[in-house]
C-alpha positions in Angstrom: 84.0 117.4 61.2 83.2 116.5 57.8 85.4 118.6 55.2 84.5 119.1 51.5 87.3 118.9 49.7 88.7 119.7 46.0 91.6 118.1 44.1 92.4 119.5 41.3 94.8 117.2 38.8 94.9 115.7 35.4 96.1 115.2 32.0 98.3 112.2 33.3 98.5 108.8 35.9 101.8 111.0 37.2 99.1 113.6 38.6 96.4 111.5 38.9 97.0 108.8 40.5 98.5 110.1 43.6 95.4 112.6 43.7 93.4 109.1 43.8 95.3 108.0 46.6 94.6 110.9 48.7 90.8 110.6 47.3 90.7 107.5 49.0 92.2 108.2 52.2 89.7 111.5 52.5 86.9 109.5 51.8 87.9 106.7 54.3 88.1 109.3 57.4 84.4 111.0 55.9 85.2 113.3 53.8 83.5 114.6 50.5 85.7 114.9 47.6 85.3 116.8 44.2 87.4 116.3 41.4 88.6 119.0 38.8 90.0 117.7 35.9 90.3 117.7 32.1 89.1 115.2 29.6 92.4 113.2 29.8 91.7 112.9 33.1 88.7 111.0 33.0 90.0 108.8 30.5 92.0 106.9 33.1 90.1 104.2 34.3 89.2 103.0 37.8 90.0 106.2 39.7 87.9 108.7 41.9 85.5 106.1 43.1 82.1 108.1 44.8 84.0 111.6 44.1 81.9 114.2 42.0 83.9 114.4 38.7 84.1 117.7 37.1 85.6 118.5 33.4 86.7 122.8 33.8 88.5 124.3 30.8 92.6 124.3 30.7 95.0 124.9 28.3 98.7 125.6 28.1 101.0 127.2 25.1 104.7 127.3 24.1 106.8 129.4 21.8 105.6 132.7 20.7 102.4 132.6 19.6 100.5 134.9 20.5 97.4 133.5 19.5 98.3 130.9 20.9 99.0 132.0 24.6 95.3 133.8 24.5 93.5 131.1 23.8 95.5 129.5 26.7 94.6 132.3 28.9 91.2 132.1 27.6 90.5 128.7 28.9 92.4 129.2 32.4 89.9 132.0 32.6 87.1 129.9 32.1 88.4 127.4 34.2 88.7 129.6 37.1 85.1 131.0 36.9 84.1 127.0 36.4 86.2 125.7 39.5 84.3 129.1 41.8 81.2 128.2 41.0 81.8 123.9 41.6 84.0 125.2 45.0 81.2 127.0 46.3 78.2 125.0 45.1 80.2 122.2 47.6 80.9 124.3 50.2 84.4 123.5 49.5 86.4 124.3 52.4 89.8 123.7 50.8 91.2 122.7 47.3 94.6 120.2 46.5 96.3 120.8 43.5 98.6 118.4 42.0 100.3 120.2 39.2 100.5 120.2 35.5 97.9 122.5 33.6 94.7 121.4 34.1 94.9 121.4 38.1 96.2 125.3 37.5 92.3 126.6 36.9 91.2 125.0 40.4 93.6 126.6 42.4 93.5 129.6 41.1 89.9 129.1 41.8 90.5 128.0 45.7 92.7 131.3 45.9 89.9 133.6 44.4 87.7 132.0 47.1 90.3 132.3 50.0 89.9 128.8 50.5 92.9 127.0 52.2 94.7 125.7 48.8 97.8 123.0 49.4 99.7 121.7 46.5 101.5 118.1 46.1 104.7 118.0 43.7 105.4 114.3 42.4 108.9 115.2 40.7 112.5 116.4 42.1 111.7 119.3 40.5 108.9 121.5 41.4 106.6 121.7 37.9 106.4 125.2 36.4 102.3 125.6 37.8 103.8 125.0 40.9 106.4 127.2 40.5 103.9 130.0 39.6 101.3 128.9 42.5 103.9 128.2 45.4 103.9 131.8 46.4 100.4 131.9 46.5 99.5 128.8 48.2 98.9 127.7 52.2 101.4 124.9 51.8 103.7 122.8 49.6 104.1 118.9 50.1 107.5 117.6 48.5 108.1 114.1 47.5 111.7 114.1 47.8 113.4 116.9 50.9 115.6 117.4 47.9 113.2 119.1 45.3 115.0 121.7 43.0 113.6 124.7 42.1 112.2 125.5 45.7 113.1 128.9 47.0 114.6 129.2 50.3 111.5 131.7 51.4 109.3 128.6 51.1 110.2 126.9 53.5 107.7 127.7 56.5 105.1 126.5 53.8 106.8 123.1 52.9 106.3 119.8 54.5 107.9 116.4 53.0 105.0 113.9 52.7 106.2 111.1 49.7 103.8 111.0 46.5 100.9 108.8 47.3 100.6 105.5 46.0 97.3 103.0 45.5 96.1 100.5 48.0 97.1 97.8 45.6 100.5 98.9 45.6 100.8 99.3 49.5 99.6 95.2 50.1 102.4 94.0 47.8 104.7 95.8 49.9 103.7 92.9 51.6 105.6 90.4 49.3 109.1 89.8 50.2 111.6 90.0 48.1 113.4 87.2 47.1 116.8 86.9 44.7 116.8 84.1 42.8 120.0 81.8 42.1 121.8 79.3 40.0 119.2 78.3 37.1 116.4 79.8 38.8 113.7 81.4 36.9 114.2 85.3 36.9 111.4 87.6 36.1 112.1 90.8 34.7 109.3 93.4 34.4 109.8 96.1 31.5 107.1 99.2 31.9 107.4 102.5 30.0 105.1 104.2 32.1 101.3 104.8 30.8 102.2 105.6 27.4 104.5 103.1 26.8 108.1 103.8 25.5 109.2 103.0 22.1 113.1 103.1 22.6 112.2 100.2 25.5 110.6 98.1 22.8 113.4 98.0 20.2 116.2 98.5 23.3 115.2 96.0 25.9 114.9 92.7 23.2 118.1 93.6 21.7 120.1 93.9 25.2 118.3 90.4 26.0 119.0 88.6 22.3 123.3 89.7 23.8 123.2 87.9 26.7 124.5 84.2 27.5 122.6 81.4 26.7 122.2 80.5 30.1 120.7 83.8 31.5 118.2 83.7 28.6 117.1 80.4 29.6 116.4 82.0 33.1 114.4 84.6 32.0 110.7 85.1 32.1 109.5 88.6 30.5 107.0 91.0 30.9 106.5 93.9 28.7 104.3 96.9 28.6 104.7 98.1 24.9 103.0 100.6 22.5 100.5 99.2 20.8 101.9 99.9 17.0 105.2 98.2 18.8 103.6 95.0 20.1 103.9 92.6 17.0 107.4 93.4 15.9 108.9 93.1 20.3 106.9 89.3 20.6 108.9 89.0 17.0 112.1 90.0 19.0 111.8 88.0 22.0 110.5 84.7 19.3 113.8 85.3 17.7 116.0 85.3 20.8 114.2 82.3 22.6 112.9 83.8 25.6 110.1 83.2 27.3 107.8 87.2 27.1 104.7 88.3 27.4 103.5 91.5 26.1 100.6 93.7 26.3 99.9 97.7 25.6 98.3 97.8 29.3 99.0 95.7 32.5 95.5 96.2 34.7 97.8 94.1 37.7 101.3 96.2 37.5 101.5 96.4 41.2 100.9 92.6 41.3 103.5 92.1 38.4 105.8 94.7 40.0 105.6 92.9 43.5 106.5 89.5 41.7 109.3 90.6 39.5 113.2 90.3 40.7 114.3 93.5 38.3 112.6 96.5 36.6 113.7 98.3 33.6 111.2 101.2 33.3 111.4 105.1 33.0 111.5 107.5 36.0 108.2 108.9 36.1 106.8 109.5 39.7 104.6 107.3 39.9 106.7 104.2 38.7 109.4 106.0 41.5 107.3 106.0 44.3 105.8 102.3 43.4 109.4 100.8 43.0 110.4 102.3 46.4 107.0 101.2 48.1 107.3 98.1 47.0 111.8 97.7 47.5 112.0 96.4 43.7 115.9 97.0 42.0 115.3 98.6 38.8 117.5 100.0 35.9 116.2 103.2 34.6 116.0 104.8 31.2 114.6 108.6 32.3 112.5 109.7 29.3 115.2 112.5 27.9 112.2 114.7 26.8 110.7 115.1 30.5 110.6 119.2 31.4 113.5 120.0 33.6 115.0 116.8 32.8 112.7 115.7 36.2 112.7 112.0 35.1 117.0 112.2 36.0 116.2 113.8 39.4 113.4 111.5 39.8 116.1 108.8 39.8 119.2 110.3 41.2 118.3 109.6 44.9 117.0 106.0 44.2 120.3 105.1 42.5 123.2 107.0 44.7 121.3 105.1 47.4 122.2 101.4 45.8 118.6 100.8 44.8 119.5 101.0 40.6 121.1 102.0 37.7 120.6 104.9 35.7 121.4 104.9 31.9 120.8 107.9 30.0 118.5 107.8 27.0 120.8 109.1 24.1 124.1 107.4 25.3 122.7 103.6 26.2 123.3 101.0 23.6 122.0 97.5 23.8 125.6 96.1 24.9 125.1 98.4 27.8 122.0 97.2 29.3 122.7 93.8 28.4 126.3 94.1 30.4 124.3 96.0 33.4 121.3 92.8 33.0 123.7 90.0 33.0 125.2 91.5 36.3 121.8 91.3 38.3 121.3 87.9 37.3 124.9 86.5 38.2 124.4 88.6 41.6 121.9 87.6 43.8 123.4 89.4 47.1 123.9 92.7 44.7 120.1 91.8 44.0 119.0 91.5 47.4 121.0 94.4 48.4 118.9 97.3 45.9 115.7 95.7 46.6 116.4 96.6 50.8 118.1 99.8 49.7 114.9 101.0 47.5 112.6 99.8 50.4 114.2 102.0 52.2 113.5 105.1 50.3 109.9 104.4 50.2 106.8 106.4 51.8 104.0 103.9 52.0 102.4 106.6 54.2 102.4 109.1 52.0 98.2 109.8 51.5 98.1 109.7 55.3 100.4 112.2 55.6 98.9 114.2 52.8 95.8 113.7 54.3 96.8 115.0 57.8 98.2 118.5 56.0 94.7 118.9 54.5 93.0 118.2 57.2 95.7 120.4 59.7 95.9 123.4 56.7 91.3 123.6 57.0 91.8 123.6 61.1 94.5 126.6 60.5 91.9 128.4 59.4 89.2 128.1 61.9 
């Protein structure tokens, strides 16, 4: 049977890519697909190939304004009464949300409509839409078994699936992993997520300007930076000798991520999920800004497990990472030993699975 389906997401690649994933699995067994988002959304590029994209109003406030919060309510209103009328123009027969505000409109909308309505959570910490939708919902897939902020009376509803990751990123799973020794050329791969990170770009050159000359020499760089940041971290690495490239977007991450020996990134979800996919070691710098702190849970599993390090934001100097750098390279069996433990960790199945809850939630139903 041929399902139409809606996914509501947006707003960032932490929401929308894994919503792409699934897209692409649905489509592959027959499905339809119709995507809710909001302008951010569409912005990304390269994602919801043959879906039906749909802008719907969404808005979110903080503080006390009270102005504020009804212009928020507003829009969410709006949204809802412009994710009923897309739901039933498809004959929709279920809707996936995949948190943050914008996806809050189309669920609500699926829940007006009595539609099946399952959401995904990317973080160790359930978001706060799906905190206020999990009651509400027909079921809850979980990235990590360990998510916080879950209630206990959930549980019937939740199933652990992973957070779905691109095709691209599943084949280079397919590259093995390799330490490199003695003099060998090691390539270090330095994202900051799809924003970019500006405490990477003045914290990663330093660390790399402190170690020996001989690691240096070994070194190969790639860095994702901020575009206003570019010209003063090539200056950096110029200064320090060491071979870098940098660029404000990397179109071929997964095939950079697949080729590099260590990652020093943030903790997003979807940088989480690739790294594990994949079985790349990485050092992680959680952004300290992230709501719940979910960028710390995000990484807490991946490094107890021997995949990483984690160093917090406020409290890592240069000295630091370069001390924690300068060990990976003089280790290749340490190395070798948190790529297999991330590899371990990782769901490469995770749209599949996903897929098989939508499909199981619309056959609950009859």
């Amino acid at each position: 049977m041929t399902l139409s389906l809606v996914i509501a997401a947006g707003g960032t690649g932490g929401h929308m890519i894994p919503a792409d994933a699934l897209s692409a699995v649905l489509q592959q067994r027959g499905h339809r697909v119709t995507l809710l988002t909001d302008v951010r959304g569409l912005r990304i590029p390269g994602l919801f190939a043959d879906a039906g994209k749909h802008v719907i109003p969404a808005a979110t406030a903080s503080g006390m304004n009270p102005i504020a919060w009804a212009k928020a309510c507003w829009a969410v209103y709006q949204g809802r009464a412009a994710g009923r009328q897309i739901a039933r123009d498809v004959s929709a027969h279920a809707v996936i949300g995949f948190g943050g505000y914008p996806a809050l409109p189309g669920m609500l909308a699926g829940i007006a409509l009595k539609l099946p309505v399952i959401l995904h959570e990317q973080n160790a910490v359930l978001g706060r839409v799906n905190r206020y939708m999990a009651k509400k919902v027909s079921a809850i897939a979980l990235t990590y078994a360990d998510t916080l902020r879950v209630d206990g009376a959930l549980e019937r509803k939740v199933q652990v699936t992973g957070n779905p990751v691109r095709q691209a990123i599943i084949d280079a799973r397919q590259t093995v992993f390799s330490a490199p020794a003695g003099s060998a050329p090691f390539r270090l791969l330095v994202t900051g997520g799809s924003q970019g990170a500006r405490v990477l770009s003045t914290l990663v050159p330093a660390a790399i300007a402190a170690l020996p000359a001989p690691h240096r020499s070994r070194l190969v760089v790639q860095q994702q930076c901020r575009p206003e940041d570019l010209s003063a971290v090539v200056a950096a690495y110029r200064a320090a000798g060491v071979e870098a490239e940098c660029l404000a977007y990397m179109a071929d991450l997964p095939e950079r991520m697949a080729a590099a020996h260590l990652v020093v990134s943030r903790a997003g979800a979807s940088t989480m999920a690739e790294l594990m996919v994949m079985g790349r070691p990485a050092i992680l710098i959680p952004f300290k800004a992230a709501t719940d702190d979910h960028q710390t849970a995000n990484a807490a599993g991946f490094v107890a497990a021997g995949a990483g390090v984690l160093l917090p934001e406020d409290t890592t100097s240069a000295a630091t990472l370069s001390g924690h750098l300068s060990g990976f390279m003089g280790s290749p069996e340490a190395l070798a030993g948190a790529a297999a433990a991330a590899r371990q960790l990782g769901h490469p199945d995770a749209a599949e699975k996903l897929a098989d809850l939508v499909e199981k939630e619309v056959r609950g139903r009859g």
